[in-house]
N, C-alpha and C positions, 0 to 999 in steps of 0.2 A: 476184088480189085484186079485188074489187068496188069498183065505184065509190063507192059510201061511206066504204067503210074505206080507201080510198085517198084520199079526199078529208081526209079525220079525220086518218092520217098526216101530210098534206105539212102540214095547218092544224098540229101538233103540230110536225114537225120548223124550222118556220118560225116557232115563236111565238118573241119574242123571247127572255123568260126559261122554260125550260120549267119546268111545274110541280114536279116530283122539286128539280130545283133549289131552285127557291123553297123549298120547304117545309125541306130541307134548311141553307139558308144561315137561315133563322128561326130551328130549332133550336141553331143555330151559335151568333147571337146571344142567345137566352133564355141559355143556357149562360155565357156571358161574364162574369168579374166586372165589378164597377158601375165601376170604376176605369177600365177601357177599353172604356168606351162613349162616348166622343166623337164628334162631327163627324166629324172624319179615321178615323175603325176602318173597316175594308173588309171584316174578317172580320165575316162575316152577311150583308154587306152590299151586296157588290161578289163574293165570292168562301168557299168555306167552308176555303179553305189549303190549303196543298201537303203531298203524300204523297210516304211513300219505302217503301221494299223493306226488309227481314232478314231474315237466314237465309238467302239465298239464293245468295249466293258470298262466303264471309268471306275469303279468302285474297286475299291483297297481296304481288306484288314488289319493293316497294320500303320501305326501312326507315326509319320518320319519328319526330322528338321534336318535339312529342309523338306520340301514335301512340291511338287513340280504340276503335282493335279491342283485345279483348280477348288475353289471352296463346295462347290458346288456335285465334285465327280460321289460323292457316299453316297448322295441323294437320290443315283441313279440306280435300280434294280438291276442285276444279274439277269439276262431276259438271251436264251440260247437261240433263239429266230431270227431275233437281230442281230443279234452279232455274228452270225453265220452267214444271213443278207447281205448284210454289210462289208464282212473282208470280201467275198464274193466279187461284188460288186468292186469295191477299192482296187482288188487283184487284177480281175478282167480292164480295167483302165491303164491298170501298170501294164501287163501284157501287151495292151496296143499301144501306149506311146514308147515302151522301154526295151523291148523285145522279148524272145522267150525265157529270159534264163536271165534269173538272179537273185540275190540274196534278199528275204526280207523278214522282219522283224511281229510277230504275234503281241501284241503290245497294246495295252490299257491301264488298267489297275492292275489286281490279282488275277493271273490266268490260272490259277487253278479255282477261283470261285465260280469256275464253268464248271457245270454239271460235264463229265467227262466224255460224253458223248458227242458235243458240241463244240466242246475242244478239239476232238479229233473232226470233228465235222468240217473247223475252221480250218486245220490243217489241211485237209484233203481239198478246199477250196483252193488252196494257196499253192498246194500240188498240180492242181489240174489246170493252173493257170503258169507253169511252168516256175514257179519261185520254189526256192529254198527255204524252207520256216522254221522259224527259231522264236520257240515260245520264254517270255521273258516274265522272272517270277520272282518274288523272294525267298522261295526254295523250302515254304513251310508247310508240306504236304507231306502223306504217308505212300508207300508203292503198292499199294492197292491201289491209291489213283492212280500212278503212272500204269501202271495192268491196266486200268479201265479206258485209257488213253489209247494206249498203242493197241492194245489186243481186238479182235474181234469179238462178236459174241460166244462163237464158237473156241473160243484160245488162241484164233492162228493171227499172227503178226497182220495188224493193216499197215505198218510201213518198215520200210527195211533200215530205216536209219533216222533218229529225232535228232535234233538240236534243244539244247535248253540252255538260257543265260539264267542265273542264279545271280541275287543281288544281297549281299552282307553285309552290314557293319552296325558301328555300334550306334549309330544315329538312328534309328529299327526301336522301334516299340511294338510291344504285343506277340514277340516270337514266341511259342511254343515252348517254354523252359529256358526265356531267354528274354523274358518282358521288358529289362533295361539293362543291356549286358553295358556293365561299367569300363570295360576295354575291349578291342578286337580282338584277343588273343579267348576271352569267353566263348567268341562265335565258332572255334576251330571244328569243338565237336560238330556242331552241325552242316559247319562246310563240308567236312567229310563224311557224313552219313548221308548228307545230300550224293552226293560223286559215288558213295558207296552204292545208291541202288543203281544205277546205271551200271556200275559191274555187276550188279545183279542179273541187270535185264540182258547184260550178253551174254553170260551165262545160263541163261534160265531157255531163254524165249532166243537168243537169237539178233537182236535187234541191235544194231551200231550207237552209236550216240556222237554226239560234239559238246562241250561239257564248257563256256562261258562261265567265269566267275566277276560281278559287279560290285565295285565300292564306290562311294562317294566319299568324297575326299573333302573335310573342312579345315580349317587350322588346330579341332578339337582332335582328331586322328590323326593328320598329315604326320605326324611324327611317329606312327604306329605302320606306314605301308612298308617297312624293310620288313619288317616282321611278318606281314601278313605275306609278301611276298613271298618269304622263306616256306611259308604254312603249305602257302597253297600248290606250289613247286614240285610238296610231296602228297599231293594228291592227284587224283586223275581227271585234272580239268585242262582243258584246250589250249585257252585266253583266260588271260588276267588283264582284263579291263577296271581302269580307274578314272574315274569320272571328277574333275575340280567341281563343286557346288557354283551354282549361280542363283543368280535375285529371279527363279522363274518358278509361277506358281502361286500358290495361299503363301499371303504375304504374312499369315499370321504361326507362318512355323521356320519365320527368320531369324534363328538366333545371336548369329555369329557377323566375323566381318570376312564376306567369303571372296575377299576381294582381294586377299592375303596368299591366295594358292590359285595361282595360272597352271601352266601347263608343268609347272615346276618338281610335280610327283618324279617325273621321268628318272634322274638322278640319285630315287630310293627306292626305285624299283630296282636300277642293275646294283646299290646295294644289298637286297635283299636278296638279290639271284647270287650273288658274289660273281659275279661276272660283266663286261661292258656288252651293252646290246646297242648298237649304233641304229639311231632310225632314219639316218637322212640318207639311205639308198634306195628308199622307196618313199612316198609321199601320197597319201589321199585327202583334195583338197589342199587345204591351205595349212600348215603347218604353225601355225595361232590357232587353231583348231583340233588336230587330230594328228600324233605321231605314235606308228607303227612299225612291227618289228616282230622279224621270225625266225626263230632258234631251235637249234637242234639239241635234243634232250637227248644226253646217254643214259641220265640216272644218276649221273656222280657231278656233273655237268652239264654248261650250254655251251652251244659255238653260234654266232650270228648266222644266218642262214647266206646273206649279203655283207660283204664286208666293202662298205663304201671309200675307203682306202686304200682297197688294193684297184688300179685301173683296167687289171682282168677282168676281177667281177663286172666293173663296170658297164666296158665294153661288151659282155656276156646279157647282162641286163638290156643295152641297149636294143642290143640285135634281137634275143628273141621275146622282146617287147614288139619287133618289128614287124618280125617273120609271124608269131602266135598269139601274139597279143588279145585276150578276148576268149581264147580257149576255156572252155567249163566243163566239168565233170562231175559237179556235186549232183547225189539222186540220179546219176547214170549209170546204166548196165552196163557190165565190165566192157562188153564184145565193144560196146560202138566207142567207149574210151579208147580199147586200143585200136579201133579202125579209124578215128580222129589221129590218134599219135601217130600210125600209120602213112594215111596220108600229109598230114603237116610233116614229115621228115624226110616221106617224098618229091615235097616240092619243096625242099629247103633240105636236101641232104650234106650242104656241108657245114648245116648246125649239130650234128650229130658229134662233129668231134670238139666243138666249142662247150657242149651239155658235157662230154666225159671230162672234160680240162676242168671247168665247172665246177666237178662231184668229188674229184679228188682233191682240191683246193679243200675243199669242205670237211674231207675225212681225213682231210691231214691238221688240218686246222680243229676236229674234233679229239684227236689223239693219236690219230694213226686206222689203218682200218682191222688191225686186230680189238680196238678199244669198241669201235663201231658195231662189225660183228660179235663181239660179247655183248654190247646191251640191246644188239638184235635178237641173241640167241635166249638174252633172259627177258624177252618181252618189256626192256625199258627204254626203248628207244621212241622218239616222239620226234613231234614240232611242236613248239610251246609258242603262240602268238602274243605279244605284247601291245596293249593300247590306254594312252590316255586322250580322251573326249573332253574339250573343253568348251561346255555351253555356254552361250552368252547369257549377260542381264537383259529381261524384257525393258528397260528403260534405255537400252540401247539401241533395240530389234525392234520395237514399236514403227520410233520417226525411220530409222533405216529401212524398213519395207514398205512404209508411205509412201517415200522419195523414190522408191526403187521401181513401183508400180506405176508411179508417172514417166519415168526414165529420167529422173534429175538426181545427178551426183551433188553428196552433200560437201559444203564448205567445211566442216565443223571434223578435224582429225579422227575424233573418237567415232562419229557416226558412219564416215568415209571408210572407215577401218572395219566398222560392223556390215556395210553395203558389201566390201571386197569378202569377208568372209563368208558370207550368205550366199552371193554370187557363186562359190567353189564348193558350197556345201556339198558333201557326201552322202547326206539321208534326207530321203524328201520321201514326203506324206503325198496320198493321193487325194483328191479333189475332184471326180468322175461329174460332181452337179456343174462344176466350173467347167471343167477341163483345165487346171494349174495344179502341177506340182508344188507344194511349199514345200520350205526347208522345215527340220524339225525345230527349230529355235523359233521361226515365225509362228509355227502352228502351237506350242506353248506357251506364248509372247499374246498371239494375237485373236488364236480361234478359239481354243480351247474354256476358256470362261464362257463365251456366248455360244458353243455349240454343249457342252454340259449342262446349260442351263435350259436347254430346248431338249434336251434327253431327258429333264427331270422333271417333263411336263408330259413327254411321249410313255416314258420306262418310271409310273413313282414306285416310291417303295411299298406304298398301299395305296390300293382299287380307289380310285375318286369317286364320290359317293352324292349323290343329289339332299338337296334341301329334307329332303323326306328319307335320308338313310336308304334309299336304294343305289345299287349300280347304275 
């Protein structure tokens, strides 16, 4: 490479927001209805939202109520060609309409019923198409698979850092020494032998991790998430994600009336933290959907990372929403992180003293900075992220994405309501044959039965066989 075009490179790989991005997170926000365009939206602004995978491995061994695959995802083989074709494929789509950089989700059935070569395979797809992958599981595997994951053949690390979301609760059938845990408080062992190999693996091998924990939430446990809060608080996971159930999926594993638990978790989760976690100083999407929250862990406590109260943070938020907005560094080599901070502080050097007014609001607000530096010094200091996902019923998401693909807003309250949330959706699914992103509520609403049923014709679980017993 010539010295030019190598110089043009590193300026490029080093600018703080890259352009694709930008243009991309713009589009993000013209797109957005007027409703959530506040102060606190990130989408556009901060981020253009996280992606996920379909098609790709619908088959699950374990059996849940409710249950969001369609009747049809068992019927499909585990088949590592395809599903390595396919994120490919899905990624390289996200990369040209979304930019280079951003989070996206490994997502079907069970990702560990990949042969683990092909897991990593997927990974490495989703890498090279500049996303972030976060493979998403019920957490029932042994760390020999995760070694067969990350490691090469030869032992040496293929990536410097995984993500895994882990999904638990007691609506989970067929767990490994857990086939019908009669409360959430049964699943704790396993929560944490889960979290424990990943301290393993950065001990062992090296390797980072981001450690997501998934519940679904029905009226049968709603009164169990203080608890599990507490559980997981002391273990070594990221996110605690909690998910209200909806009417999406085999209708045949609808037991309950899940129409009883909205976004409503929120309120036993800061009881379980013992602490209040305020989320309305940041926003993704539409807040009838998805309320988020980031907390600083000493070990003995949180502190809000945003305190939407106070009008410092505020204005602190506003501005370098303003000035940096879009910045990434996940899966980034340290040098060109700090040649990004570098330069963004360069052309904005009098955010420098807004960022320090900022950090000590925070560590006065966490106890002071001797409380700080002691659960720096005993390796207990964090960011603990807080989220509850609230999907819709497909008998909502159906007629609202009909009406939405002609461009006709519905009369009907409830439909109008389901149109405006879909609109601001955070995760969208790719669609490379179409060229359309759908949300994920449309894509288990609307595609998923008749694309799992054209998988179970492509991928059967045994070789189709002619009249006369041959292949």
């Amino acid at each position: 490479m010539k010295i030019p075009a190598l110089l043009r490179s590193v300026e490029l790989l080093t600018r703080p927001v890259h352009p694709e991005s930008r243009a991309a997170m713009d589009q993000r926000w013209a797109g957005l209805p007027g409703h959530v365009k506040t102060p606190a939206q990130l989408l556009g602004r901060s981020a253009v939202g996280c992606e996920g995978t379909h098609g790709v491995f619908p088959k699950c061994n374990l059996t849940c109520s409710p249950c969001y695959h369609s009747a049809d995802a068992n019927k499909v083989r585990i088949d590592g060609g395809h599903t390595v074709a396919a994120v490919r494929k899905q990624m390289e789509f996200l990369r040209r309409v979304r930019g280079p950089r951003a989070h996206a989700q490994l997502i079907g059935g069970e990702v560990s019923l990949l042969p683990a070569r092909d897991h990593a395979a997927a990974l490495e797809a989703m890498h090279a198409n500049g996303r972030e992958p976060m493979s998403m599981t019920q957490g029932d595997f042994d760390y020999d698979y995760l070694l067969d994951v990350v490691l090469d053949h030869d032992g040496s690390p293929r990536f410097r850092k995984v993500s895994f979301a882990a999904h638990f609760d007691s609506l989970m059938r067929g767990r490994r020494g857990a086939v019908r845990p009669r409360n959430e408080a049964e699943l704790n062992p396993f929560r944490a032998r889960f979290a424990e190999m990943f301290v393993a693996l950065k001990h062992d091998h090296g390797i980072s991790s981001y450690l997501a924990h998934n519940m679904t939430v029905t009226p049968g446990n709603v009164g169990q998430v203080a608890e599990v809060t507490t559980a997981v608080l002391n273990m070594p996971y990221d996110m605690l994600s909690f998910q209200p159930a909806a009417y999406i999926g085999d209708d045949r594993r609808w037991s309950e009336d899940f129409e009883e638990i909205t976004i409503a978790p929120w309120s036993r989760i800061e009881a379980g933290a013992g602490h209040r976690i305020p989320w309305q100083g940041t926003q993704f999407g539409d807040t009838r959907c998805n309320r988020t929250a980031v907390a600083l862990s000493t070990g003995t406590g949180l502190t809000a990372l945003l305190d939407p109260e106070d009008p410092r943070d505020l204005a602190a938020r506003d501005r370098l929403l303003k000035h940096h907005g879009g910045m990434y560094f996940g899966g980034t080599p340290a040098w060109i992180v700090g040649a990004r901070i570098l330069r963004a502080l360069l052309a904005h050097p009098a955010d420098l003293p807004v960022i320090a007014a900022f950090a000590r609001r925070l560590v006065h607000r966490a106890g002071g900075l001797r409380a700080v530096a002691s659960a720096a010094w005993r390796r207990r200091l964090s960011f603990k992220t807080f989220v509850v996902h609230n999907f819709m019923d497909a008998a909502d998401v159906t007629p609202a994405w009909a009406l939405m693909e002609q461009g006709v807003v519905s009369d009907d309250p409830k439909i109008r309501e389901t149109q405006e949330r879909l609109g601001a959706c955070m995760y969208a699914m790719s669609h490379p044959e179409t060229g359309k992103l759908i949300p994920a509520c449309v894509q288990h609403s609307t595609r998923d039965a008749a694309e799992n049923a054209g998988l179970r014709k492509m991928l059967p679980l045994r070789p189709v066989t002619t009249s006369a017993g041959k292949p």
